[in-house]
C-alpha positions, 0 to 999 in steps of 0.5 A: 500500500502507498503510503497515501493509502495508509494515512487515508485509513489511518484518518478515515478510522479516526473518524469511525472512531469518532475521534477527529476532534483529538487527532492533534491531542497528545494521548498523555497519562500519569503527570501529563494532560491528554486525551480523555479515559473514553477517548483512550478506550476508543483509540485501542479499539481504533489501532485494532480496526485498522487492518480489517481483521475478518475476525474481531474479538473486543474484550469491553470495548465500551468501558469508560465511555458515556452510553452516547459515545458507546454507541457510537463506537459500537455502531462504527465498528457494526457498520464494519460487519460485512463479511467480519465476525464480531465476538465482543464481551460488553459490561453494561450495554446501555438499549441502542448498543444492545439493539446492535447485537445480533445474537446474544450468549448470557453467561452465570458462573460459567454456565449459559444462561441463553443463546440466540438471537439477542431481540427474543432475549426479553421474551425469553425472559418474560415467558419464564416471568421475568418481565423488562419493566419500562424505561429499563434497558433490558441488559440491565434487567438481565444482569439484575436477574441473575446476580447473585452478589447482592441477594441479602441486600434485595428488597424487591426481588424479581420473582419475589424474594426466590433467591438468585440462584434459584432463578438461574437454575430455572432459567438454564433448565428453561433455556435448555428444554427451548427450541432456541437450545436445540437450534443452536446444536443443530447450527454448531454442528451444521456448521461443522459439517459444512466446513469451509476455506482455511485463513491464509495469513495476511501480508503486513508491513516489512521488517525493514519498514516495522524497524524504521516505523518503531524508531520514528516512533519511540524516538518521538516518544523519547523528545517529548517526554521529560523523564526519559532522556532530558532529565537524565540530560539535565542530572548529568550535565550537573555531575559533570561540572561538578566531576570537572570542577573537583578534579579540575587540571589535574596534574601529573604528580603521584597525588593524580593518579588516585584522582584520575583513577577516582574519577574514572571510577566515578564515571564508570560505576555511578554515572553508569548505574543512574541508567537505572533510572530508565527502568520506568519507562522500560516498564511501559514501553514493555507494556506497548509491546507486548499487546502490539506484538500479541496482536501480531502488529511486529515481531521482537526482532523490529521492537529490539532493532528499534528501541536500540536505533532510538536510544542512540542519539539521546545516549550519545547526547548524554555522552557527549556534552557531559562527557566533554564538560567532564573530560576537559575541565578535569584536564585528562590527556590532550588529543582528540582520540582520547576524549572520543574513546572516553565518550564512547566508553560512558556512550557504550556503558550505558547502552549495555545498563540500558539493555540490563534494564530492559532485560529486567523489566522483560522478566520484572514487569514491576517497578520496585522489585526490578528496579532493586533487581537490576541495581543489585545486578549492577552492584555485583558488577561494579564490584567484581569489576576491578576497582574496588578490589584489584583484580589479583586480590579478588578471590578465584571462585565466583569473583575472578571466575566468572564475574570479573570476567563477565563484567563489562565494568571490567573492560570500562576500567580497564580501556578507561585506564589505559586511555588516560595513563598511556604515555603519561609519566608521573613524578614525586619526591620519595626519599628526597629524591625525584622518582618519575613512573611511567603511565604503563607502569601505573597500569600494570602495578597500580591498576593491574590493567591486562596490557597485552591488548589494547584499549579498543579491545576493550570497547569492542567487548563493551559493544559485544556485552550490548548485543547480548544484553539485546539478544536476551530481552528477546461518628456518630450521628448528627441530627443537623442537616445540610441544605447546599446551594450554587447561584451564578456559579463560573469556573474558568482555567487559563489556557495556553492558545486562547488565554482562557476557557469556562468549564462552567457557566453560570450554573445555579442549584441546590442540594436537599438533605434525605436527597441525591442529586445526580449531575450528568452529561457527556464527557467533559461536560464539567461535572467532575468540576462542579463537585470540586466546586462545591467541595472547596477542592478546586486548584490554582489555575482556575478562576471561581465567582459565584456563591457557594453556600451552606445552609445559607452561610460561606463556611469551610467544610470542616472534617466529619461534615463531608466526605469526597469519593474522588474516581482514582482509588487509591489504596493500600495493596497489601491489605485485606478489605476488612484491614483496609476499612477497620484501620479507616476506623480507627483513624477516622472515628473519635476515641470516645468510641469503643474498639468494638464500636468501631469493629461494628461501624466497620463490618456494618458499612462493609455489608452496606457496600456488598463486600462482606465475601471479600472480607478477607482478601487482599485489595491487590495491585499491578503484579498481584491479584486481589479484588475486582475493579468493582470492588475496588470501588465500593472500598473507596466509598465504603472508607468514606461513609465510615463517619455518616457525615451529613455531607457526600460527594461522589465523583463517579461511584459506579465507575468500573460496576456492572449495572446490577452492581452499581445499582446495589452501591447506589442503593445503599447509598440512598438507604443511608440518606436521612438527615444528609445530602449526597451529590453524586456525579454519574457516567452511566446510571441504569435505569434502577440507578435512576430511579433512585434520584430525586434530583437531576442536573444535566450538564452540556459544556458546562452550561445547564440543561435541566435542573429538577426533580429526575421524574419530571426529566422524561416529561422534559425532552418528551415535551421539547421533542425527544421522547424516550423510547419505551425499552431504553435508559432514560439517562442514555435516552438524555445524554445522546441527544445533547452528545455533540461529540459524534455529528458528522456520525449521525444516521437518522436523516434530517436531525438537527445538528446536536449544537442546535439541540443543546441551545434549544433545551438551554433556552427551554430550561430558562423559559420553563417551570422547573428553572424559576423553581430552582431560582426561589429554592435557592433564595428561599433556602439563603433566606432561611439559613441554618446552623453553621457546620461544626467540625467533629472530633475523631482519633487523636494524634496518639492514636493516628500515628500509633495505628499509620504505624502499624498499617505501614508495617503490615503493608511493608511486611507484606509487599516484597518490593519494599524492603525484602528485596532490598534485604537479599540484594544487601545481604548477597552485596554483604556477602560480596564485600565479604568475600572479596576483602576477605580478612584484610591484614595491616599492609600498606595496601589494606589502607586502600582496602579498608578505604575502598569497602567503607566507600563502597558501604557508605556510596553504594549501598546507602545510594541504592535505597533510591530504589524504594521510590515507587513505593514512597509515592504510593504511600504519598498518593495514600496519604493525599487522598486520606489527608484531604478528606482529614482522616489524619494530619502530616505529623502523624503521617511522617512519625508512622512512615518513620516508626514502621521503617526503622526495623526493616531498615535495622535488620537491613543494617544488621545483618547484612552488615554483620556479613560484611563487617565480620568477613572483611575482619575489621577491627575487633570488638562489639562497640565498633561493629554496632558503629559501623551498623549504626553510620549503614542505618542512618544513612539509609533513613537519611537517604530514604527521607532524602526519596520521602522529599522528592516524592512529596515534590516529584510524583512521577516515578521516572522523575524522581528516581532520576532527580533523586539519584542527581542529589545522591551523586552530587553528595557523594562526590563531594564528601570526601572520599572521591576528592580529598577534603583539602583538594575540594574546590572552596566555591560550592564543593568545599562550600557549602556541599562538603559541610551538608552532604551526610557522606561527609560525616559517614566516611570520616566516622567510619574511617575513625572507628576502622583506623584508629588504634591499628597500626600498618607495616610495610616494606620498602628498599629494605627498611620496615615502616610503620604507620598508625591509624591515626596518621593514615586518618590524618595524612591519607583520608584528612580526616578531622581529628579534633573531635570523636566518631561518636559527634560524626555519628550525632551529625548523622542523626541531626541531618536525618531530624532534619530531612523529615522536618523537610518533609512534614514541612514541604507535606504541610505546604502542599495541605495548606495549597490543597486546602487554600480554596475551601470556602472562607468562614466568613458569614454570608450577610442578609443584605447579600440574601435580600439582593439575591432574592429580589434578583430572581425574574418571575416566572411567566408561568406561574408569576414572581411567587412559585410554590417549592415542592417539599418532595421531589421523589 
């Protein structure tokens, strides 16, 4: 096909898909705007289509879209039908999607409830005495007649209270004693009879074309998005000007050659292992792949081809900038051969990081645990490598064969060595005289680099390792009651092109106590934010006028007066539903209350959501199975009806239930509306669940379609023109007519275009009875007033902080990723250290050993508890959503995230520690083992606070780890160990970094408690010399001798109080933002209530006084 023709499908399944509004829209996700959640479904559905696939299997091809945009999706892909077989499993078709169907397979437990023609499914069910009601779509008569989840919650059951189970039973033996049975063996085995022509395998695209479309592709991906390369960029170029300006010109005296050597390790240890950063958006474009390449779209081979292809330019940029920033102020070898092997080196280093990675999230599709994976891999590698032990001393099994030899840090040391120390000759004063050492000389005796080849030998097998790595990822009750009232109400956010846009429109109405109010309408139609209005929970780049009153007063919700139910759940993975809701509990409920109390409200509200079956199972997450979608929901709701608070907001509490199950959530909800006022937004009410509201809002682009009670909804369009067919959902009924996204799809002949719709009911609304109802309601409820809300009590801070405490620890115990993992990655490291500084002894070169293992412990091992980010911003997104409905405070927050960590964190430093310390045979004696644990323990709460931070900050996974690792490289080199404190620069290194990076304080603390007392020998030209520890502290590490390890150690903790109370502050910060748009206290005056009410125009029907009915349902 010309590639013409491709773009002509491409843009005509667009359209199909009623899409052409969002061609230009980038899809986005987590962190970034895009298009919509229906919008997304439709563009899955949409790349699918695009080969006109004979056979077409859609597995919920509806789910997340509005009944009207179903519709429209599944009539495009009807339209699609000829010569196709179509199979689609569908949640809850609303009465035109079902019209569609041909045949209709009704499933119960595995078992078939009815086969057959899809239109003499209702008489079906009416012949066995089950009727479809009017005004009810028969698939959600269907459903309701054959789920049994619910059956103690039924109070008008189908058959009369007959238990569902029956009913099922009755139906299956029906179906099976019908013609319709019987008519479908007869036709399966005609069918089979018949036979007919095998499907030959179509010709897709190329490889040639596959590779070059997936590099276009991911590379466009790579620009756009900030996380995965620019970030990156950005930390890297920072650490380079800080490696340049540390070690800047070198020289060439004995002293440069552990700096060069230094900071060669450096780039080849750590600038290399913050590749591990990628691992996120490995982990999507894994995800990509795997539902492309199971649909056939490409094959592994084109996906390797093309991810390698991408990266390339962006790792060369990294390279290249950074590496020139580096090379050249640090002054390494002149010569352009030596800088371009240097970047091709750090170029090649991490590509082959990159494909680890890559390999990891093939087989870890999880971002802690393959994070903690792949970081572990490459601490074994860094230290195998030959640095941290030269290769002579390593010891011969499993070390020097065959990790050293496996390694590719090997061969990036080793050809970084011999780029910078061939041809160079050193010189120092030894002895009073003037010895001169020759860089070939260094390289065999100092860095025991293998000089029988040379140093592009080792790129090449840096470049072999990258082929491999690629080969491989082949309350209590409150009798007051909230009366809630919106006039004039506006919201307008700023926007980039047109400087702004209205999302809402001068909307008026009022919410009632005992009452739900529904607010509907198509997608962006600004539901989601009119409850956020109304709760006080709008952001800053909007602009809000209008009045918002509570029983005729501007007050601040207080807690325990409402409740918000957002769409994300947001929970705890690890946890039981019982756990989850009874934790809630006691957070949320006043101590006053008894601990059995509290269990009862718990079980009680449980059952109220239907979730008594799955008490004790797990909630589940990405990687582990656990409760449904549906049910996940219900939890959500369940956790915030646990105070009865008299006000609700439920933002989309049907979102992922089927229409039986929805039903059954919202009647519990209705169950408990006396004395309290609910306002649910709602996507896709069945005709159960609108039956249940007493009032009805229907939104279109933020301006109000109709207000009023939701009966007299029907008698609305009816009247305007647009009466409701007898077996279809009113609520689908409503939201296609004023749906305008699809006009260029419409079928029926001369229907207007849905503009001119919408302005016609706009106009009729404002003309009507209802309207000038609603405008005296609102009056006459500002004129009435009404108590002003009290906050409620709940738990205390004790108590909060004692029960966080001890959900986190369960939910840390439980979850692999949060800390086992870490602790068999830090004990195979312990064992490492161990086993490679096996019981050093006092020669000179124990001093760099010692020295070389410390580092190693205080760099590397502190550095990778970075890898627990994720799970850090999964708690911050817990917290978020609890703190915002008041369920606790920051403080209690920050002091039971530190308190459920401190054990794992001290078995971490324990016991691998132990490994480490007791098998190198450092210094003897209890008191310098606990040191040595302790420096591990708090380096690692440090570095963990350090995360805690920038999750607070940075919520976006790959941002973080990447942002976060930048602060840790910038901290290490600058403590100490990889320059000299007297070699720092003063500007900046030396002040004021040195004095606030915690290394500082851990290296020289634990050269203290390793060096001092020990005395070291060594011979040379003849003569027996000795040094004590405390010299090799002062001359070789510049420690600071003035005072004890034991002030390093306090130092530590200091900067570990600290870091938290940069936490709680930078969490308290973002609460106040949160909650800076609640509605001010000040009192809503009586000369406001009187201009409001003398404002109100008369109703041409009825004049300027209309009677306000006291119940709408």
């Amino acid at each position: 096909m010309k590639k013409s023709e491709k773009k002509q499908i491409a843009e005509q399944t667009i359209k199909e898909m009623g899409l052409q509004d969002a061609m230009n829209t980038r899809i986005g996700g987590y962190g970034t705007k895009g298009i919509s959640g229906g919008e997304k479904r439709r563009l899955s559905v949409c790349m699918e289509i695009l080969t006109r696939p004979k056979l077409l299997f859609l597995d919920e091809p509806t789910s997340g879209l509005d009944s009207a945009a179903s519709y429209y999706v599944m009539s495009g892909i009807s339209r699609q039908r000829e010569g196709r077989t179509i199979i689609a499993s569908i949640h809850q078709p609303s009465a035109e999607v079902f019209n569609l169907f041909h045949n209709l397979c009704l499933l119960s437990s595995g078992r078939t409830v009815y086969f057959g023609p899809a239109s003499a499914a209702i008489e079906f069910f009416a012949r066995n005495g089950f009727p479809c009601p009017h005004l009810q779509n028969p698939s959600d008569h269907f459903l309701k007649t054959i789920n049994k989840d619910f059956d103690e919650d039924i109070e008008q059951g189908s058959a009369g209270g007959q238990p569902t189970e029956e009913v099922i039973d009755l139906l299956i033996n029906s179906y099976k004693s019908s013609e319709g049975y019987h008519e479908v063996q007869n036709q399966v085995a005609e069918i089979c009879h018949q036979g007919g022509e095998m499907l030959q395998k179509r010709s897709h695209a190329n490889f040639t074309t596959q590779s070059l479309v997936l590099t276009r592709r991911s590379s466009v991906n790579m620009s756009r998005d900030p996380g995965y390369y620019w970030m990156r960029f950005a930390v890297y170029v920072g650490i380079a000007l800080s490696l340049g300006s540390i070690y800047y010109n070198v020289s060439s005296n004995y002293r440069s050659v552990e700096e060069r050597g230094l900071m060669v390790a450096f780039v080849v240890s750590f600038m290399t292992f913050m590749t591990v950063g990628g691992f996120p958006s490995f982990v999507e474009d894994m995800k990509v792949f795997q539902r492309e390449n199971l649909n056939g779209h490409y094959g592994c081979f084109a996906f390797v081809i093309g991810n390698t292809l991408s990266s390339i330019p962006y790792v060369l940029l990294i390279s290249l900038i950074p590496g020139v920033i580096a090379y050249f102020l640090a002054g390494f070898q002149n010569g352009f051969g030596h800088f371009i092997y240097f970047a091709l080196v750090l170029f090649t280093s991490m590509m082959v990081v990159e494909s680890l990675m890559m390999n990891v999230a093939a087989i870890v599709p999880n971002f802690l645990m393959g994070i903690v994976t792949g970081a572990g891999i490459q601490g074994l590698q860094i230290l195998s490598g030959g640095y941290f032990q030269l290769p002579s001393e390593l010891p011969k099994v499993i070390w020097k064969y065959p990790l050293y030899y496996m390694s590719f840090h090997k061969y990036a040391y080793q050809g970084m060595f011999k780029n910078e120390f061939e041809g160079l000759k050193f010189t120092d004063d030894m002895f009073g005289k003037n010895h001169i050492m020759s860089g070939e000389d260094i390289l065999r005796d100092r860095w025991q680099a293998e000089m029988g080849y040379s140093k592009w030998v080792d790129l090449v097998i840096l470049e072999i390792r990258i082929g491999k790595q690629e080969e491989e990822s082949n309350f209590l009750k409150s009798n007051g009651s909230v009366f809630l009232t919106w006039n004039d109400l506006w919201v307008t956010v700023s926007t980039s092109k047109n400087g702004s846009k209205n999302i809402l429109e001068g909307v008026t109405g009022y919410a009632r106590p005992s009452e739900l109010l529904a607010v509907m309408g198509p997608s962006g139609c600004g539901k989601s934010t009119l409850l956020d209005a109304l709760a006080g929970r709008l952001d800053f780049s909007t602009r809000q006028s209008g009045d918002i009153l509570i029983n005729g007063h501007k007050q601040k919700l207080s807690y325990g007066t409402s409740a918000y139910v957002t769409q994300d759940e947001t929970l705890i993975a690890t946890l039981t539903v019982k756990e989850a809701v009874y934790y809630s509990a006691q957070l949320q409920l006043p101590d006053s209350m008894t601990k059995s109390e509290k269990i009862q409200r718990a079980e009680q509200t449980i059952k109220e959501m239907g979730l008594q079956d799955a008490m004790n199972t797990r909630i589940g997450g990405f990687g582990t199975k656990g409760i449904s979608g549906g049910e996940r929901r219900r939890l959500s709701i369940c956790i915030e009806i646990l105070t009865r608070p008299k006000l609700l907001f439920l933002d989309e509490p049907t979102s992922g239930l089927d229409s039986a199950a929805s039903y059954y959530v919202m009647s519990g909800i209705s169950r408990q509306r006396a004395g309290r006022t609910i306002i649910a937004s709602i996507h896709q009410p069945s005709a159960e669940v609108f039956n249940l509201f007493h009032s009805l809002c229907i939104l279109s682009s933020g301006r109000t379609v109709y207000f009023g009670p939701a009966s007299a909804a029907i008698e609305f369009f009816g009247t305007n023109g647009f009466p409701c067919p007898l077996h279809q959902n009113p609520s689908d009924h409503f939201l296609k007519t004023i749906n305008k996204d699809f006009d260029e799809d419409i079928e029926p002949a001369g229907r207007k275009p849905t503009e001119e719709v919408v302005d016609f009911l706009i106009n009729s609304y404002k003309t009507c009875e209802e309207y000038y109802k609603v405008q005296n309601h609102v009056a006459e409820i500002c004129q009435q007033g009404g108590e002003i809300l009290k906050k409620r009590s709940h738990a205390n801070f004790t108590t909060h902080s004692l029960v966080l405490t001890r959900r986190s620890s369960v939910n840390m115990f439980r979850d692999l990723g949060y800390y086992w993992m870490r602790s068999v990655s830090y004990v195979i490291l312990a064992l490492g250290l161990g086993s490679i500084y096996y019981h050093v002894d006092l020669s000179y070169r124990s001093i760099e050993e010692r020295g070389l293992m410390v580092a190693f412990v205080v760099s590397f091992m502190t550095f990778m508890t970075v890898g627990g980010f994720p799970s850090f911003v999964e708690d911050m997104k817990v917290f978020q959503r609890e703190n915002s409905n008041g369920h606790y405070g920051c403080c209690a927050f920050v002091i039971g995230n530190t308190l459920s960590s401190t054990p794992y964190l001290l078995l971490i430093s324990l016991v691998p520690g132990s490994i480490a310390y007791f098998l190198t045979g450092f210094q003897n004696g209890f008191e310098h083992f606990i040191y040595f644990a302790l420096v591990l323990f708090i380096g690692m709460m440090i570095v963990e606070s350090l995360m805690m931070n920038v999750a607070a900050i940075v919520p976006n996974f790959l941002m973080g780890i990447v942002v976060g690792a930048g602060v840790q490289g910038l901290m290490i080199l600058s403590g100490g160990f990889f320059q000299l404190p007297n070699e720092l620069p003063k500007i900046i290194w030396k002040y004021p970094l040195y004095y606030i990076s915690f290394h500082r304080f851990a290296y020289q603390g634990m050269f203290k408690n390793e060096f001092e007392g020990l005395v070291f020998t060594d011979y040379i030209n003849g003569n027996n010399i000795t040094t004590s520890g405390e010299d090799v502290l002062r001359d070789r590490w510049q420690v600071e001798m003035a005072y004890s390890k034991w002030v390093d150690l306090a130092i530590m903790i200091a900067t570990l109080i600290l870091y938290r109370l940069v936490f709680f502050l930078i969490v308290k910060t973002n609460e106040k933002v949160v909650h800076a748009r609640k509605t001010s206290t000040s009192v809503f005056s009586n000369r406001s209530r009187q201009i409001m009410a003398k404002s109100l125009p008369a109703s041409p029907l009825h004049g300027p006084n209309v009677d306000i009915p006291t119940n709408n349902g």
